[in-house]
Structure formats: structure tokens, C-alpha cells
BAKOLMAR-176787 format. One record per residue (C-alpha): z, x, y; residue number from 1; chain. Coordinates in steps of 0.05 Angstrom, whole numbers. Each point is the difference from the previous one (the first is absolute). Example, Ala and Ser with C-alpha at 12.3 -4.5 7.8 and 13.67 -1.06 7.14 Angstrom:
2
up	east	north	pos	unit
156	246	-90	1	A .
-13	27	69	2	A .
***
This chain:
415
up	east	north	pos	unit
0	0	0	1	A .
-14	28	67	2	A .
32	-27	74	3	A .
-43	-15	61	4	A .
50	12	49	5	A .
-13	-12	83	6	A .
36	-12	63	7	A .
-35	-42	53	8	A .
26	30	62	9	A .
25	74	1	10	A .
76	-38	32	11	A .
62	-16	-43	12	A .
54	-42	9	13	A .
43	-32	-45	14	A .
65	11	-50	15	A .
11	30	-71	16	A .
59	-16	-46	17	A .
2	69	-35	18	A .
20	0	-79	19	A .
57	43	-30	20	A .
-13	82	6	21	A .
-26	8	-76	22	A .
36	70	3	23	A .
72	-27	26	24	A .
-8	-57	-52	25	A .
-11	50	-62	26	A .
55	31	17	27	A .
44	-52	12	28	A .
-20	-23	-73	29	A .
14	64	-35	30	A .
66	3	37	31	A .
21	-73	-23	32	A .
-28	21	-75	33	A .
48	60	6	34	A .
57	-38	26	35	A .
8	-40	-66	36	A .
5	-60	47	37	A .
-34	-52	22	38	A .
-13	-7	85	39	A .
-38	-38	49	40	A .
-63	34	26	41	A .
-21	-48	65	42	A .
-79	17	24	43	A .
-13	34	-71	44	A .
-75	30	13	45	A .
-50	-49	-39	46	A .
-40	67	-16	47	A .
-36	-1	-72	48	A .
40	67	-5	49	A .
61	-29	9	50	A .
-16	-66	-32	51	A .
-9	43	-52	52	A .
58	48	1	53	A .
47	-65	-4	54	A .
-34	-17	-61	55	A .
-1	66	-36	56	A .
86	12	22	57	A .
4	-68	-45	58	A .
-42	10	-50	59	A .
23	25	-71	60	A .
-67	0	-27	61	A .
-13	70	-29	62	A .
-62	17	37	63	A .
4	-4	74	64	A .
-72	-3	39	65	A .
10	29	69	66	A .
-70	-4	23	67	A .
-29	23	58	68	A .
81	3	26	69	A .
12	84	15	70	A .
68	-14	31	71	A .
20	-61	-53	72	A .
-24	50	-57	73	A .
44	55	33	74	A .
64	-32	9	75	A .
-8	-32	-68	76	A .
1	69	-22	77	A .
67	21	23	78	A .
29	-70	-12	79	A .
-19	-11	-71	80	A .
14	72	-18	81	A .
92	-16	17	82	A .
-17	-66	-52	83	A .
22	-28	-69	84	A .
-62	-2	-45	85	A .
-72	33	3	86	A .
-61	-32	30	87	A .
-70	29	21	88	A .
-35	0	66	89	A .
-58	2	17	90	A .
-57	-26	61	91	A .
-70	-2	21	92	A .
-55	67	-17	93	A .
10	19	68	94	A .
75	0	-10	95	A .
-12	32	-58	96	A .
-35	55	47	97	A .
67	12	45	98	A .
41	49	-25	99	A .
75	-22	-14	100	A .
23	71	-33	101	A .
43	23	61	102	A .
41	-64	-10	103	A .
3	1	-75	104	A .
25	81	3	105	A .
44	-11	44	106	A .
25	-64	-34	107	A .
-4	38	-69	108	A .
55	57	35	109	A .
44	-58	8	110	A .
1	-18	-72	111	A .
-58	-54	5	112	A .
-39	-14	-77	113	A .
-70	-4	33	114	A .
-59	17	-38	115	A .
-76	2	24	116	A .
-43	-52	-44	117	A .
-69	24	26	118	A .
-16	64	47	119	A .
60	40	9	120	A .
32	-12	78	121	A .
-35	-72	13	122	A .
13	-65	-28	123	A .
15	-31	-42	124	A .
62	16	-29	125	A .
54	-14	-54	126	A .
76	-7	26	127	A .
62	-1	-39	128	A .
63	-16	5	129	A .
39	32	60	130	A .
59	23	-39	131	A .
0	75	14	132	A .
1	-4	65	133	A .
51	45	28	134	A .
-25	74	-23	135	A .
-11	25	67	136	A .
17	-24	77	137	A .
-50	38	47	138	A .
-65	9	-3	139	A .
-55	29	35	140	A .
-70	-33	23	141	A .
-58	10	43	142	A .
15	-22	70	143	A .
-76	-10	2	144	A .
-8	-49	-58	145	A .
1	-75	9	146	A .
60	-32	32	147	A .
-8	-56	-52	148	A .
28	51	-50	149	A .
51	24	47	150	A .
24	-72	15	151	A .
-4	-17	-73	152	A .
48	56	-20	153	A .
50	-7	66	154	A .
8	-83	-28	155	A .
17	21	-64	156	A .
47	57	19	157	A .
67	-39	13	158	A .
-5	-30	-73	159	A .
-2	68	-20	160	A .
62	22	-41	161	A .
10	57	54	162	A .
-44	-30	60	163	A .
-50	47	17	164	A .
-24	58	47	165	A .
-69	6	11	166	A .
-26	61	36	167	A .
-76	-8	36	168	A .
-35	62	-15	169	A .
-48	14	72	170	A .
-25	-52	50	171	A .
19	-69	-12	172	A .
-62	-47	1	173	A .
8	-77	20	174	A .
81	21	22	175	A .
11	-79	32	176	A .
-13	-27	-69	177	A .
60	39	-22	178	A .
37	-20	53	179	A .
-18	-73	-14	180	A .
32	13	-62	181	A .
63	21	23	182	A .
12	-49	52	183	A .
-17	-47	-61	184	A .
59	26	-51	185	A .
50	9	61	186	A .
-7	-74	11	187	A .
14	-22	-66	188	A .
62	53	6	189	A .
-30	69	-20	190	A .
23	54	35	191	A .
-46	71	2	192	A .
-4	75	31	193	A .
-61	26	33	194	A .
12	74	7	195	A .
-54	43	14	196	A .
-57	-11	-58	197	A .
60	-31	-45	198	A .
14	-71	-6	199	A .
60	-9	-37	200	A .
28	-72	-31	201	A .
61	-11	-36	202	A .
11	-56	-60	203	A .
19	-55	30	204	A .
-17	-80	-8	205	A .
-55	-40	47	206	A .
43	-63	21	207	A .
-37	-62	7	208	A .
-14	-27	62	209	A .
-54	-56	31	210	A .
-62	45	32	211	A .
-56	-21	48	212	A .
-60	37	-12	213	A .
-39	24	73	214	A .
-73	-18	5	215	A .
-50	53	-12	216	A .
-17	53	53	217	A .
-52	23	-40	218	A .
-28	-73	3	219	A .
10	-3	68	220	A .
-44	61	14	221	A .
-71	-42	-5	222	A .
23	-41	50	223	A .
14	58	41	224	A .
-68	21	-16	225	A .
-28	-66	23	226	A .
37	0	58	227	A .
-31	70	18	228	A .
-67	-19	-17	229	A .
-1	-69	45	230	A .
-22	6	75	231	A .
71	-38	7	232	A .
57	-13	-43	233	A .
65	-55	-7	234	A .
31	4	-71	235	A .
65	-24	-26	236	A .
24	32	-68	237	A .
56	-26	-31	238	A .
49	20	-43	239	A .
4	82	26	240	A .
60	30	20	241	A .
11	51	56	242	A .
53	39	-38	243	A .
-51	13	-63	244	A .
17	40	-59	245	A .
-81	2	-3	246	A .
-37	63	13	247	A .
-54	-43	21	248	A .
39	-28	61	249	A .
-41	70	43	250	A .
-42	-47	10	251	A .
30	-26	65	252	A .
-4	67	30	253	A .
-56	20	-42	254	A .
-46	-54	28	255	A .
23	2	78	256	A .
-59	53	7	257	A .
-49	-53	-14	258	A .
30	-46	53	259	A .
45	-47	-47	260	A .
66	-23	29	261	A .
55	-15	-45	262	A .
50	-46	15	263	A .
63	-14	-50	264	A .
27	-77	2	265	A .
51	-50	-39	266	A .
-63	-1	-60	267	A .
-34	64	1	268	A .
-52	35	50	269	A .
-55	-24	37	270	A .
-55	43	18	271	A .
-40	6	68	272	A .
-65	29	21	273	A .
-23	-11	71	274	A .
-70	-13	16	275	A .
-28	62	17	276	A .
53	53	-32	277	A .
-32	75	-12	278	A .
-6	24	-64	279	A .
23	65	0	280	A .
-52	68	-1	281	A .
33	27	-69	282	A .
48	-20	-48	283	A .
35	52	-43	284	A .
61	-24	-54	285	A .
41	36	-53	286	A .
0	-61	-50	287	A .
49	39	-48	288	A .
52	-50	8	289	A .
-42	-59	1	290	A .
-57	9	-45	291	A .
-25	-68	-9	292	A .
-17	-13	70	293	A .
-65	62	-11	294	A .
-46	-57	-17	295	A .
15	-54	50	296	A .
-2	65	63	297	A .
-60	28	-26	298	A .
-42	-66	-1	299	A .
37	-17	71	300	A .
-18	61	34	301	A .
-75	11	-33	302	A .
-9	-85	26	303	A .
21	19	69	304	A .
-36	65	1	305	A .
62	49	9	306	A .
1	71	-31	307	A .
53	13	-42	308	A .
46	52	-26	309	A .
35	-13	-63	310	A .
49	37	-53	311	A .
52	-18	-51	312	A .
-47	-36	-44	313	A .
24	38	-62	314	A .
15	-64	-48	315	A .
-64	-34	16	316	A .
-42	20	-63	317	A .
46	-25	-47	318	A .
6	-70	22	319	A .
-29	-61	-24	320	A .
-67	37	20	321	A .
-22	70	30	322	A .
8	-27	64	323	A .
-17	58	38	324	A .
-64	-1	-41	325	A .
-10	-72	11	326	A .
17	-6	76	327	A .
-56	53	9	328	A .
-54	-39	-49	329	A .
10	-65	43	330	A .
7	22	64	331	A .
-70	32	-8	332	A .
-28	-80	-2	333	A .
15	-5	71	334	A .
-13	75	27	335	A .
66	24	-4	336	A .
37	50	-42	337	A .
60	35	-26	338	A .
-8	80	5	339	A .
43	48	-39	340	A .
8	61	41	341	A .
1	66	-20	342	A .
63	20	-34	343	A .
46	43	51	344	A .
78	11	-15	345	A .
48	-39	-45	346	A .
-40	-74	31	347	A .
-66	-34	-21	348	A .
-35	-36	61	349	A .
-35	-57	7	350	A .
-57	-31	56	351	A .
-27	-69	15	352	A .
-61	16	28	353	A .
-46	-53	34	354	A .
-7	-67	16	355	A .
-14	-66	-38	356	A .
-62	-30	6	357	A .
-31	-59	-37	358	A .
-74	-3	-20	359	A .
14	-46	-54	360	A .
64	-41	-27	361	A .
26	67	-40	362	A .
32	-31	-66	363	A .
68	50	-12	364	A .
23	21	-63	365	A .
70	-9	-18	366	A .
11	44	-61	367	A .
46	-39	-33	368	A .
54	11	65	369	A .
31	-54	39	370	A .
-1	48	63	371	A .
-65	23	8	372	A .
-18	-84	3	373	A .
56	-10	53	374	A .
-29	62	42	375	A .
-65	-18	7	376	A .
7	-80	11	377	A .
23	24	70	378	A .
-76	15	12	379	A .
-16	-63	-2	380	A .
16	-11	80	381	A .
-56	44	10	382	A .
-58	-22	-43	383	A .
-8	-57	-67	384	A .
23	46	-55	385	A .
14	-2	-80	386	A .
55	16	-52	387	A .
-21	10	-58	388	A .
55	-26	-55	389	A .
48	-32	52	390	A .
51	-22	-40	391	A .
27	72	-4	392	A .
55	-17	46	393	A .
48	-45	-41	394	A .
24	74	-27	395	A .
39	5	68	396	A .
-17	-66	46	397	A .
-36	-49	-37	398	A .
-1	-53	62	399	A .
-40	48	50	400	A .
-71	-39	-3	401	A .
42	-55	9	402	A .
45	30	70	403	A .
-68	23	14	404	A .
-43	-60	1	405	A .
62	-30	40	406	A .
-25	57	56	407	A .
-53	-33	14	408	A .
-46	47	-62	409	A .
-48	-34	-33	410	A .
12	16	-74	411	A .
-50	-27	-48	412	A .
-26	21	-66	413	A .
-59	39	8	414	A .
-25	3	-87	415	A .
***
């Protein structure tokens, strides 16, 4: 199925009622499956992924199917690994493709019965019963691997027998999702150390409490996109909270260059661009902390024509999709692109180079990742354009045709 997606009049006004952050709600599911008790999640994200990580923490069938899910198939990792019995799990070929063996070595150090059923260090895999947990109580990991498989091991660590100290070996990629994390346990009661490249957390029990999951910066980021790309801009989002454990909450300073005015109220923030604001000459970001927002500011600056500068794009090959590689395959539809520069220090560099134009309705590829659809749609201010299998998104924010069409988009199947 492909979209035919189109905005009549390059102006927005209007209000969005933001879903759950998927990444708060995993967490806040793993947490509650760690307690041992049962606990009210209010605004639970209605995410496929976390749809389906509520499914798979009830499920006692012996084969769990993760698909597509890198964070659900992660945290189900660490979880299942501290619990009675032994089930399998396993996920899509492309998850199949992402390699897990950082988690499961570390896991294994712990005392963890994981075994590899296919290709050694990717999925799927075998998990036993959590028994001999206990062996050891530090343990060292690549400050530069995923922050899934940090987060996954800091949850787990106060059920630990002796807690857990967990040193980051070098320079710690996606560091706000770790935070997240913590802010997370210390809610529901657990108390940590951050000292130096040690994080340190002793045995102790989550206590239940009622939780209210934010809305979803990373959500909220094509809107800012939209905002940036209309001649003029009036945009309620609801459901976003000043005082964000999100990485993603830059965006309010990240997006003043491109004339956006955030203002914080009683439901969330509403967004302003005057008639007329200046775009700005460049545009240069260190997206090392916020990592998913690469593909919405690369498609925002190449649609408005602004050269940019960007680095700390380390975890982008091995996400849903290459989506360094695929940012720079559809950006070359509408004369744009996505330059690797040559390597020069410890930092690899990235350009958006030129400036959309439209010759045609370009038809964009998705790859099988619910980001590059939600990038791209953005476009459609400028010119008709169309997305090819749309209903990508329900892996993170299955309503957004829907809050788009309600923008005034025109959102119709295209074949």
C-alpha cells in the first residue's frame, strides 16, 4: 500500500493529543514486571511495541515472537533471563540481523543460561532459568553500545542478589536514555550512584506506585518539522511536559534556530512560527544524545534548503534500517542528500546538502521503519508526495495519518 499525502496551503493551525512516549512506557512495564506487583500505568503508549511487550510480560507460552520490537526484544532479554522456567525468543529476519551478543555476555557474567539458537551474537535465543544469578556484581560494557542494553541490565540490577555496578567502558552513546532509566527506578523507589563511568545499584525492591506516562518527544518532533516547513505556524501538543526525562525534549531549543517558539501551558506546549521567520544560514547538531531526531532534521533542513552539520549518528545503522544509508537513498528523489565526510579525529560527520525540489510526486521508501515514514510526511507542505507502506507507524504512533489528516493533510490511499 502506498500514501498520497498533501497539504493545501503551506499554514498550520490546529491541536494534537500526543500518545504515551513508547520508551517511558517499556520501561514502566519492565519495572512493574520486576516489581512482582501489579500498578496502574495512566497514558500507557498504544505503540505495537508496547502493545506487544504487555503481551509477551504475560505470556507463558514457550516461544515469545518479538518482531520487528529491538527495544521489546532487548528488555525481554534481561527480564526473562532473572525467571522461573525456560522459554525461546525470537523476532523478524531483520531482528534476526541485529546483534544482541553484548547483552547476552554481559547477561551470561551475571549467571544468565542464554544460548544462541541460530548465528552466534543475534537472535534468537534460548533462556533458562535465572537461578545462578549472583556469581558476580560488576561488570564492564561498552559505553558506545546501545543504551537499550545498558537500560536493560540497570532494571534488572536491584533484583540482583548483590545489586549491581556497571562500569561504561569509553564514550557513552544515547546518555538521556540512561538517564530516563534512572529517573524511572528512583520513582518506583530505587536508589543509584553515578560516579565517573560507574553506575552503581544496590539490591533493593521497586515499590508500586500509580505512574503517568509523558507523551512522546520523539513524536512531537514531526510537528516541529511541520511547523518549520510552513510559511506560518499555530500548534498545540498535548500531553508534553516541561520537566522531561526525554532526551528528545532539545527540541525546544533545538528548533528556536528555525524560528519555532515554544510555549509550556496547563496541557503541554504549543508551537509558534511567525509569518515571515528566517531560516537560519547553517545548522550544525551533535545528535549523540538524541539520535532519533537525525531523520526528522535532516529532511527539515534539506526541505527548507539549509546546510547542515551533523555528528553523533553512531547507532543509526543498526536500527530498524540503515538509516544513514536510507536517508541518503531518498533524499536523492527530491535533490537533496546526506554526505559522509571524510573521517578526521575520534567523530564521523555528516552533510545535508541541497534543496528539495519536486519534478514529480517522489513515492518514499520506508524500509520497514516507522521513522523514516514520519520524517518524510512533513514534505508534504511543500509538494503532493507518497509513502510507500504507511502503516509502518503503529510500531511507535499508530494514530499519526489520523492527527495528520486532522491538520488539514489530505491522506488518501494512493495503490
Amino acid at each position: 500500500m502506498t500514501y498520497l499525502v498533501h497539504h493545501p496551503k503551506p499554514i498550520i493551525h490546529g491541536r494534537v493529543q500526543l500518545a504515551g512516549s513508547k520508551s517511558i512506557s517499556n520501561r514502566a512495564l519492565i519495572i512493574r514486571a520486576l516489581s512482582g506487583q501489579g500498578f496502574e500505568i495512566q497514558r500507557l503508549a498504544n505503540a505495537k511495541d508496547t502493545v506487544l511487550l504487555e503481551r509477551l510480560l504475560q505470556s507463558k507460552e514457550e516461544v515469545l515472537d518479538a518482531g520487528a520490537a529491538g527495544t521489546t526484544f532487548r528488555f525481554l532479554t534481561a527480564y526473562l533471563s532473572g525467571q522461573d522456567g525456560t522459554q525461546s525468543l525470537t523476532g523478524t529476519e531483520r531482528m534476526k540481523q541485529r546483534p544482541v551478543g553484548v547483552l547476552v555476555e554481559a547477561l551470561r557474567e551475571l549467571g544468565a543460561d542464554i544460548e544462541y539458537l541460530e548465528q552466534q551474537g543475534y537472535p534468537p535465543l534460548k533462556i533458562g532459568p535465572g537461578h545462578r544469578f549472583g556469581q558476580t556484581a560488576r561488570l564492564s560494557i561498552a559505553a558506545s553500545t546501545s543504551s537499550q542494553y545498558i537500560s536493560a541490565l540497570l532494571m534488572l540490577a536491584p533484583t540482583l542478589p548483590e545489586g549491581l555496578a556497571l562500569q561504561l567502558k569509553g564514550q557513552v552513546v544515547s546518555r538521556p536514555y540512561i538517564e530516563m532509566t534512572l529517573n524511572l527506578m528512583a520513582y518506583f523507589g530505587v536508589s543509584h550512584k553515578w560516579e565517573g563511568n560507574t553506575i552503581t545499584v544496590p539490591p533493593q525492591a521497586y515499590e508500586p506506585k500509580p505512574f503517568t506516562v509523558e507523551a512522546d518527544w520523539s513524536a512531537a518532533s514531526y510537528y516541529y518539522a511541520i511547523a518549520a516547513l510552513a510559511e506560518e505556524a499555530s500548534l498545540q501538543l498535548d500531553g508534553l511536559f516541561q520537566d522531561s526525562v526525554q532526551g528528545d525534549a532539545v527540541l525546544v531549543e533545538m528548533m528556536e534556530a528555525f524560528g519555532i517558539q515554544s510555549t509550556f501551558n496547563e496541557t503541554g506546549v504549543h508551537l509558534h512560527k511567525p509569518k515571515g521567520a528566517e531560516v537560519p544560514a547553517e545548522f550544525a547538531w551533535d545528535f549523540l544524545r538524541c539520535p532519533d531526531l537525525a531523520q526528522t532534521l535532516a529532511v527539515c533542513c534539506a526541505g527548507l534548503g539549509v546546510p547542515a552539520t551533523f555528528c553523533g549518528l553512531e547507532t543509526l545503522r543498526i536500527k530498524e534500517t540503515d538509516r544513514i544509508l536510507a536517508l541518503q537513498q531518498e533524499l536523492q528523489k527530491v535533490n537533496a542528500n546526506l554526505v559522509e565526510l571524510p573521517f578526521s579525529g575520534e567523530r564521523n560527520y555528516f552533510q545535508v546538502q541541497g534543496k528539495t525540489m519536486y519534478r514529480h510526486t517522489p513515492v518514499f521508501a520506508t524500509y520497514e521503519d516507522h521513522r523514516m515514514a514520519m520524517a518524510f510526511a512533513p514534505l508534504a507542505l511543500q509538494h503532493p508526495i507518497e509513502i510507500e507502506e504507511p502503516g509502518v507507524v503503529v510500531k511507535s504512533y499508530p494514530d499519526y495519518w489520523k492527527d495528520l489528516a486532522s491538520l488539514g493533510f489530505e491522506v488518501e490511499e494512493a495503490g
